[in-house]
N, C-alpha and C positions, 0 to 999 in steps of 0.2 A: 288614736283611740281617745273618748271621750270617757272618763272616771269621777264618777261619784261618789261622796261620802260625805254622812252626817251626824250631827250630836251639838253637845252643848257646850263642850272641851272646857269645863270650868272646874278646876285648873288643866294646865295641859301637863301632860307626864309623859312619859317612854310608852307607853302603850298607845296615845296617841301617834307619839310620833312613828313608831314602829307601822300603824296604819298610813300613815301621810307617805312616809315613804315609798311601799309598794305603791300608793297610786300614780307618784311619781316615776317610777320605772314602770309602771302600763303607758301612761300618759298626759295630755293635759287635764287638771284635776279643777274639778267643780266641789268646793266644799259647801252645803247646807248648815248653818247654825242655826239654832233653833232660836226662834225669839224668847222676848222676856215673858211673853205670854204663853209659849210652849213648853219651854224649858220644866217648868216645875212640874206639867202633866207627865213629863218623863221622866221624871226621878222614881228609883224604887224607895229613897229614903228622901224622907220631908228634909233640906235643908236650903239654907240661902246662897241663889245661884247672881253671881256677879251680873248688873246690867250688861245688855246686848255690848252697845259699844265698846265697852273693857275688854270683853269677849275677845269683838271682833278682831281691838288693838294687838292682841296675844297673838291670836289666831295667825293675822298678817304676818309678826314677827316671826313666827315659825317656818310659815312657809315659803314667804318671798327667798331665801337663802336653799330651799329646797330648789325651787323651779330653776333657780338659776343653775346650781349644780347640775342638775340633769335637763337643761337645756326646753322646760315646758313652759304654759302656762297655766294661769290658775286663778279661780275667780269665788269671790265669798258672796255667798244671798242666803238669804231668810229665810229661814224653815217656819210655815206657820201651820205645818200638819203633819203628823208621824210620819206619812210613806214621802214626804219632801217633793225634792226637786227629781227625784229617779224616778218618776213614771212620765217622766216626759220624752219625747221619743231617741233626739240626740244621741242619750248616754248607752256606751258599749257594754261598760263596766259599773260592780259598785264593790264597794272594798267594807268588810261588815267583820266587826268579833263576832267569836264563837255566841254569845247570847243575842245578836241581834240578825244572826243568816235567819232564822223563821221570817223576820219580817222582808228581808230580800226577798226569799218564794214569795211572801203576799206582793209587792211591790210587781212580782214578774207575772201572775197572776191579773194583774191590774193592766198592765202593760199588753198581755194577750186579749186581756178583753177589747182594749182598746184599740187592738187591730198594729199594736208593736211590736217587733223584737224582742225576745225577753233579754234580761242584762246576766253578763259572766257574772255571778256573785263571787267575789273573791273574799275567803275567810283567813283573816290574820290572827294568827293564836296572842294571846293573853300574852302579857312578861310580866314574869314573875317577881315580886318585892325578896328583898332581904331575909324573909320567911318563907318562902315557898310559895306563900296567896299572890294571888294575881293582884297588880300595882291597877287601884282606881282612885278617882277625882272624890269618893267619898270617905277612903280610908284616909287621903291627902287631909283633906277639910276636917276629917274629926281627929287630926293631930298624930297619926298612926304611924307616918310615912311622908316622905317627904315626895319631888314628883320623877327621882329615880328609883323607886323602891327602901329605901334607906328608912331602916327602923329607927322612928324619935322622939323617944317616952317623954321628952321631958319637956315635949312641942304641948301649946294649949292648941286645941282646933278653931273653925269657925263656926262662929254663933250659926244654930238653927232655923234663924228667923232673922231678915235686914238689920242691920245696926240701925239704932236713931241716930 
């Protein structure tokens, strides 16, 4: 089976990984990052997202130790538009949180018009921080949480805007 997912993973947390994993017991996984020029169209909060390549350096480190344990492969490309690389026909699956399945329908939607298979959308629930809230890359960045969920009052966050 072929498995898709995407985002900006900056920084990467348990809720990623928690994602990464399921695709990895579906199959070989295709992750999407979004470029540096899409990244920020997809924040719901204005803040500074790490260049691509930093990204992608993470990204790799996460995952190569996944494929091997379960035996897949796995391949990083460029996202340079919301619905990515899943409306291409290959992909079996796509692995989405709870806030982004609406845009899986659009994606399988796009896929029907196109005369595809629609994709399994597989929805991986949230995990949960220290608090109860759901562990994201923006509560990480404003110093809230660390990338286990771990409350850490007395972390400063990252600047909203690129360092000079």
């Amino acid at each position: 089976m072929d498995v898709a997912l995407g985002g900006t993973f900056d920084p990467i947390h348990d809720g990623h990984r928690k994602l990464f994993e399921r695709a990895f017991e579906l199959g070989d996984v295709t992750v999407g990052l979004t470029s540096d020029e899409l990244a920020p169209k997809t924040r719901h909060v204005e803040r500074y997202v790490r260049p691509f390549e930093e990204r992608k350096r993470d990204l790799e480190a996460e995952l190569a130790p996944l494929a091997v344990e379960h035996g897949r492969e796995y391949t990083i490309r460029t996202l340079t538009e919301p619905t990515g690389i899943a409306v291409e026909p290959q992909f079996d699956a796509l692995i989405v949180s709870p806030e982004t399945k609406d845009g899986g329908e659009r994606i399988n939607e796009i896929r029907r018009e196109a005369g595809h298979d629609p994709l399994d959308v597989v929805v991986v629930d949230h995990v949960p921080a220290e608090d109860g809230e759901r562990i994201s890359s923006t509560r990480i960045v404003k110093g809230e949480i660390d990338e286990h969920g771990a409350l850490t009052p007395d972390r400063e966050g990252r600047e909203a805007t690129r360092p000079e």
